[in-house]
C-alpha angles and dihedrals in degrees: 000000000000127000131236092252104052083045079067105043086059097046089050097050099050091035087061090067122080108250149112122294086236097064089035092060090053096046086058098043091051098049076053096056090042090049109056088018098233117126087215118090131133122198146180133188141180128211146177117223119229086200081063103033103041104028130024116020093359103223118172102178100059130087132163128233122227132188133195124183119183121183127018090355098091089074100111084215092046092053087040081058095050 
């Protein structure tokens, strides 16, 4: 099990380097396999762009979703269950 804060703690110390959400999903997921030891995790996150927000268009309201599954989660069937 982890805790909420410790989910935060590692949010907050990958989100402070400048990268692609991408990379950023699987970091995260990663720290999550090494702490409780376990090669299944499943993750989500949701993030506003600053590329969108602050130059461009300019859109403020908009974010993208990305999801990241290690382990057993690329089975299609596993990921269904989930």
């Amino acid at each position: 099990m982890v805790g909420l804060p410790k989910l935060n703690r590692i949010v907050q110390y990958y989100a402070q380097l400048p990268q692609v959400q991408e990379r950023l999903t699987m970091q995260i997921a990663n720290e999550l396999r090494s702490v409780p030891g376990t090669d299944d995790v499943a993750g989500m996150i949701e993030a506003t762009h600053l590329c969108v927000s602050a130059r461009g268009v300019k859109d403020v309201s908009s974010s993208t979703v990305m999801a990241g599954y290690p382990g057993k989660f690329p089975e299609e069937n596993t990921r269904n269950e989930l």
